[in-house]
Each structure stands twice: as structure tokens, then as C-alpha cells.
N, C-alpha and C positions, 0 to 999 in steps of 0.2 A: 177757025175759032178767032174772035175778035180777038183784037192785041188785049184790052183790059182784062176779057176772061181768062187768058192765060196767066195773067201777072194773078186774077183775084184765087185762080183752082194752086199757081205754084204756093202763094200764102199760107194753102193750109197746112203745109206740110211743112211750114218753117216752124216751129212750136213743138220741141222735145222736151216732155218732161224728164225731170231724173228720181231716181229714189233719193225719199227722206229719212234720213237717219235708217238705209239701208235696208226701208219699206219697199215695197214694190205691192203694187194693188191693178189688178188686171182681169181679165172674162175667158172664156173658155172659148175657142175658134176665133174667127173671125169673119165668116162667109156665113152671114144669115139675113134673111130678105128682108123683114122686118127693122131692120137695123138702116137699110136703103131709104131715100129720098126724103136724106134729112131728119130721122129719128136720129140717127148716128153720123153713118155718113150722108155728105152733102149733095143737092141734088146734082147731079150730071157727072158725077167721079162713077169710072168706069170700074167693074168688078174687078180688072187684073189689077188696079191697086188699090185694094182696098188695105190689102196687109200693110201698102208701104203706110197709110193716113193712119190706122190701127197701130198703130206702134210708134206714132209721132203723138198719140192723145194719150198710151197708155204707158205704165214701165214694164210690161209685163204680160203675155197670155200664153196659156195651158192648151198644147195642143193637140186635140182630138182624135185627129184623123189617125194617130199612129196605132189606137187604140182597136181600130177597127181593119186596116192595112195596110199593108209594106209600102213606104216610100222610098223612093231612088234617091241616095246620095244627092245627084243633080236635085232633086227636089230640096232638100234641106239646102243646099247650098245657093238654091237661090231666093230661099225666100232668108240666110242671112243678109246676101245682097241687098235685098228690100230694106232692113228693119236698120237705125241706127247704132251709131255706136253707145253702148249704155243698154240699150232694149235687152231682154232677154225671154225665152222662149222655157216654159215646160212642156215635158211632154209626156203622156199616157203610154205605159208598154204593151206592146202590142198581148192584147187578149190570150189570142192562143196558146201563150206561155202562160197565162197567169189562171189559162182551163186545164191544164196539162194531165192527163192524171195524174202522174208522177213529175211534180215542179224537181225534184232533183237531177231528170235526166235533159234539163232543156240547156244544158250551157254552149250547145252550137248554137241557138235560137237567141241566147241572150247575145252572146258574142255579136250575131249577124246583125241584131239591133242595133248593138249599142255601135258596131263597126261602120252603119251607115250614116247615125245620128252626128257625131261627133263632125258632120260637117256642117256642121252646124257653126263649129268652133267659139267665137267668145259669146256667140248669144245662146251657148247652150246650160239652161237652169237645170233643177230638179228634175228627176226620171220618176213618176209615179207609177206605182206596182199597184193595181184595183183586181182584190179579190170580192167578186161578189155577192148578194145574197144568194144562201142556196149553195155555195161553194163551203163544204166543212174541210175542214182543215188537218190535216193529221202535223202534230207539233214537230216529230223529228224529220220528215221530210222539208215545211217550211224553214226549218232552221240551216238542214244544206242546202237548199234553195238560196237564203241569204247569203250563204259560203261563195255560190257563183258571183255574185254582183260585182263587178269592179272598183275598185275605190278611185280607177283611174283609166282613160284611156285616150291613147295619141297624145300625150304629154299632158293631158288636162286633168285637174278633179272631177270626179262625179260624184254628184248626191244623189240620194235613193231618198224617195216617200215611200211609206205602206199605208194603204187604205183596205184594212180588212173591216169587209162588212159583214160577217160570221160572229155576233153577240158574244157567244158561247167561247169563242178565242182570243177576246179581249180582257186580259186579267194582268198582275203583275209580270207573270213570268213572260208575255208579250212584250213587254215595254223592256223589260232587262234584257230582252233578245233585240230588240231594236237600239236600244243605248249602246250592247256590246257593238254593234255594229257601227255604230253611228248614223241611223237614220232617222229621219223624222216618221210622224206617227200623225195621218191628217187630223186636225180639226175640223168637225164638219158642225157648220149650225145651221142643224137638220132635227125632224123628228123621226128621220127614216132610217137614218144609219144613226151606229154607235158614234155620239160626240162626248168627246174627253178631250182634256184640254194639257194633258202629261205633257211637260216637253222630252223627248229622246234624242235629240240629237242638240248641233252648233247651229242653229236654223229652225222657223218656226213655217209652217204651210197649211194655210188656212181657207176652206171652201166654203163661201156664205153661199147657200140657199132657201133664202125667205125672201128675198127680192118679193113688191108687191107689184101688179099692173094700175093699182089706183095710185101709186106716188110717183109721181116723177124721178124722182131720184134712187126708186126700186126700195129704200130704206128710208124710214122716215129721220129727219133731221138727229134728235136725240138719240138714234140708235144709231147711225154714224158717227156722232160724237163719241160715244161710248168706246164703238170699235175703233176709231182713232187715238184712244186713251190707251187702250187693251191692245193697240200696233206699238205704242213707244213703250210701251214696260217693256213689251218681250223684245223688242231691239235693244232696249239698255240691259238686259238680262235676266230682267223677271218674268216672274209669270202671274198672268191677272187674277184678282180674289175672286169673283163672280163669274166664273164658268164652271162647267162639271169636270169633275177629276177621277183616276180610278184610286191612285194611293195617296197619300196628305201632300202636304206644295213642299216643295225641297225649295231648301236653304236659296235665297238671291244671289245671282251670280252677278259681279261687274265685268263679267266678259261679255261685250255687246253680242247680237245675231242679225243677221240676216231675217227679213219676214217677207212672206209671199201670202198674198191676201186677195184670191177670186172670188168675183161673186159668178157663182154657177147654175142653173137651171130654172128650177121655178120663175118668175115673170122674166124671160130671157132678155125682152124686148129694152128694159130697163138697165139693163146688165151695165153696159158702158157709162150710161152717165152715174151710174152709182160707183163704180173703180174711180170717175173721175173727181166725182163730191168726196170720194174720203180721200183721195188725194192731196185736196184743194185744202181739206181740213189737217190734213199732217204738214 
């Protein structure tokens, strides 16, 4: 490779952003073809790093694969390797715990999770729990279900998400089971799943999927403005007037949070530069 194109491919990767005022805004994977030969990444950056460029453009991505199956220890540990310091990763629990019949009998399964993940070490975010449509719920099972989760493991915190997409089990008594516990309760701005915008936990986690393929930016200008408004309330510790709720807004807190803000699915292709336009906007 000519001396200039070395100097111009190491450039890209000098450019870490950080969170603002403890935003973080990011896309779900990072290995999608579409996103190749300059939609995202630039042309001739080869697949094995993609994650390193992916994590120098973003503060943040939700990852997939755990979702579907088992990574090896060595694997998380090297893709902390890849990602800077600051970056940080979420990650989906693996399925088969969260199809279980009985969620209360899986605590080897959580364990073995959570026992490989944590090499992750300081880039390791939120752990999202997705139950799906079609999965009904029985209340006191989910509830010792919750009882397993660790608040902590290998010396670190952990945060739990719940993404229950079961209508029928999103009520108060949902959210007071999520606050006893301290976890968040997605926000999804969807028409497909339950969006509610309750905060339940010290941290806010928020899945946009409306991304368009006719904008560039997957979200048109005023509607990243918006979400950039509706990012710094709930870091300074409110919560925004203008989304759906299930019970009335509780009192504003001056305890600042954390917020994690994906844009996921629908026009996928757009995914990145829209993480990066609200970014730019915060």
C-alpha cells in the first residue's frame, strides 16, 4: 500500500467521539454490507476492522449477536481490544433464556452469560433482556426471574434493560417491578412494540426505529432536533412532555443519567449517519 494511503486509512480512526452530557447515541451491530464502500465505512477498510472504525465514529452499539449465540470470552475480549477507551458496548441476552418456559429456573444460563460477557470489562453497557411477541408472561415467575440478575459481576455494575413486547404485561405493576429493581424499561419509537416513555431506573435506553431510506440522515432534521432536546432532559433528570406514558410524569429529578439512544431496524442502511447527526446535534 502506498505510503499516503496508509497515512490517509490510519486518519480515520484518529476521531473518537465522547458522550455528551453522558448521551451516548449508537446502531445495533456493526457487520452489515450495505454500510460498505462508503455508505458508512470507507471504501477499501477491510471487514476485520470494521468494529475498530465503528467505535471511533460512534459512542456506542447494542450487540446483536449475543442475542442469537454463545460467544467465547476470547471473543468479547477482543473486540474490547478493538474499541477505544470511552466506547461502550450493549448487549442482547441470549434468547434461550428469555424463551425459557420457566425464566425462573435459568440462573446457570444467566450466570454463564453474564460470566463470559464481563470480558468485556470497562466497555461493558447495559444487558437487554427481549421478551417477545407471542411470549405471555406469567407475573410471578418474571418477577423471580428479576431476582437472578446480578447487580454486579467481577467487581463491576451491571445494568439490566426489559424489553417486554407482551401489551398485555405492560401496566403499573410492571414498572414498579422494574424500579424495585433498578432497571430500565426500553423506550421504543415504534408502532410495533409497546412505546412508553416511564423512566424506571438511574439511566434512560432508547431504541429509535423510524429511520427513513429517503433521508439521509435516516431522521429528518426537526425530528433529530427534537430527540436531541428529549436526550438532555432525561440526562439532566427529566423526563420529556411529548411522548407516551403509562402512569402521569413523576416529579423532576436534579440527579443527572446516563442515556443510550440506538437507532435500530427499519431503514438500517441510514442507521449510522443518523447516531452520528444527533450526536453532532448534542
Amino acid at each position: 500500500m502506498h505510503s499516503s494511503r496508509i497515512i490517509e486509512m490510519t486518519e480515520l480512526f484518529d476521531s473518537t467521539p465522547r458522550p455528551v452530557q453522558g448521551i451516548r447515541t449508537g446502531i445495533g451491530g456493526w457487520t452489515y454490507a450495505p454500510w460498505r464502500g462508503g455508505a458508512f465505512y470507507p471504501q477499501g477498510l477491510v471487514q476485520r476492522r470494521e468494529l475498530e472504525y465503528a467505535s471511533r465514529q460512534l459512542t456506542a452499539i447494542e450487540i446483536n449477536g449475543t442475542y442469537y449465540g454463545t460467544q467465547k470470552p476470547a471473543t468479547y475480549a477482543k473486540w474490547r481490544d478493538e474499541t477505544p477507551a470511552g466506547f461502550m458496548f450493549s448487549a442482547k441476552a441470549p434468547r434461550r433464556i428469555a424463551e425459557s418456559r420457566k425464566l425462573a429456573s435459568t440462573r446457570v444460563q444467566v450466570e454463564d452469560f453474564i460470566g463470559g460477557i464481563v470480558e468485556l470489562g470497562d466497555r461493558l453497557g447495559p444487558l437487554v433482556w427481549q421478551f417477545d411477541v407471542g411470549r405471555k408472561i406469567d407475573a410471578d415467575d418474571f418477577a423471580a426471574f428479576l431476582e437472578l440478575l446480578p447487580k454486579q459481576a467481577d467487581g463491576r455494575s451491571l445494568r439490566h434493560v426489559l424489553d417486554v413486547r407482551d401489551g398485555d404485561f405492560i401496566n403499573a405493576s410492571y414498572l414498579a417491578l422494574a424500579r424495585a429493581h433498578g432497571m430500565a424499561t426500553v423506550f421504543t419509537d415504534s408502532t410495533e412494540y409497546p412505546s412508553f416513555a416511564d423512566v424506571t431506573a438511574d439511566f434512560v435506553y432508547a431504541r429509535l426505529m423510524r429511520s427513513r431510506s429517503d433521508v439521509v440522515t435516516g431522521y429528518e432534521a426537526p425530528a433529530l432536533a427534537q430527540w436531541a432536546k428529549r436526550a438532555h432532559v432525561w440526562a439532566a433528570g427529566g423526563e420529556p412532555d411529548d411522548l407516551p406514558r403509562i402512569e402521569p410524569k413523576l416529579s423532576t429529578s436534579t440527579t443527572s443519567r446516563d442515556v443510550f439512544i440506538y437507532f435500530i431496524s427499519a431503514a438500517k442502511e441510514r442507521n449510522p449517519v443518523a447516531a452520528m447527526a444527533l450526536h453532532t446535534l448534542l
